[in-house]
C-alpha positions as CSV (number, residue, x, y, z in Angstrom):
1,X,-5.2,-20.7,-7.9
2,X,-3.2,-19.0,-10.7
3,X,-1.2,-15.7,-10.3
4,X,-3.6,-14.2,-12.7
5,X,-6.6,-15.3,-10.6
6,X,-4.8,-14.1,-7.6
7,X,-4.2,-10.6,-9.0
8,X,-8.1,-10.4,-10.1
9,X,-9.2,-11.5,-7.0
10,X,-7.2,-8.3,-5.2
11,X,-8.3,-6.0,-8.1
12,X,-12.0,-6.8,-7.4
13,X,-11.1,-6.2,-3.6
14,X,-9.9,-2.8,-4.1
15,X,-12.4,-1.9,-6.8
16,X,-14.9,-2.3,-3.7
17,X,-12.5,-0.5,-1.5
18,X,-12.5,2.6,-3.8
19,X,-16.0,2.3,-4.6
20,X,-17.6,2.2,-1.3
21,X,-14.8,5.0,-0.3
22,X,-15.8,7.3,-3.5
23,X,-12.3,7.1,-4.6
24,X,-10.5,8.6,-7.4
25,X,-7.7,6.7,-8.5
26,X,-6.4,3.0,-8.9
27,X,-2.7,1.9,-9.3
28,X,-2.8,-1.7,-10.2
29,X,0.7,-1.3,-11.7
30,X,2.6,-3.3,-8.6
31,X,4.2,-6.6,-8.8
32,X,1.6,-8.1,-7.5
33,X,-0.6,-7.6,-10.7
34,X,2.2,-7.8,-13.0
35,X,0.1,-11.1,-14.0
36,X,-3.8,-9.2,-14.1
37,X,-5.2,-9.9,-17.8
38,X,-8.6,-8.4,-17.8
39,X,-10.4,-5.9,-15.6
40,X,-13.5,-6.7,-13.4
41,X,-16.5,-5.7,-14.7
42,X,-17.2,-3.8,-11.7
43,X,-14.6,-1.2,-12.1
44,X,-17.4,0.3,-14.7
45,X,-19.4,1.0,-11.3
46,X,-16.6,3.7,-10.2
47,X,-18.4,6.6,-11.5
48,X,-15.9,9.2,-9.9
49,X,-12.3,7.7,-11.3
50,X,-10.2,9.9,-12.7
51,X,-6.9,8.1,-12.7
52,X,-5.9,4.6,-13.2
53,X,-2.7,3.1,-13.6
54,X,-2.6,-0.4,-15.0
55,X,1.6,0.2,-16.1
56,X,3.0,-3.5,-16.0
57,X,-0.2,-5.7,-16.3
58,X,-1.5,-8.0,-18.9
59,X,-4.8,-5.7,-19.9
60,X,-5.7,-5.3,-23.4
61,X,-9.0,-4.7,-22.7
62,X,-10.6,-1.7,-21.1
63,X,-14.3,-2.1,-22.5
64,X,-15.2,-1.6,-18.8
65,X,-14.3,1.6,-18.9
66,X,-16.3,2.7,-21.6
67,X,-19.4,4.2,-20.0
68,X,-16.8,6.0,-17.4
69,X,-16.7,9.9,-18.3
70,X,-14.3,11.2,-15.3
């Protein structure tokens, strides 16, 4: 498994987390997703984020967050 597959793997993990905690925020902006290039699509599910920090990551792309409207 690639470090990029690695760091999706623990974003989808903590997406869930916040999710089925009604979170807030997200900081994927540690080393360990220094090497995350694209967002799952199920961060678009987190109706209630209002902050997230993606400093030091690969992502171009934030399409998923389009619908999101905290």
């Amino acid at each position: 498994m690639t470090e990029a597959e690695r760091a999706f793997e623990a974003a989808q993990m903590i997406i869930a987390a916040v999710l089925a905690n009604k979170g807030e925020g997200i900081t994927f902006s540690s080393d360990k997703f220094h090497a995350l290039e694209a967002l799952p699509d199920s961060i678009g599910l987190l109706t209630s984020l209002k902050k997230l920090y993606l400093s030091g990551t690969q992502i171009s792309d934030v399409t998923h967050l389009a619908n999101l409207t905290e």
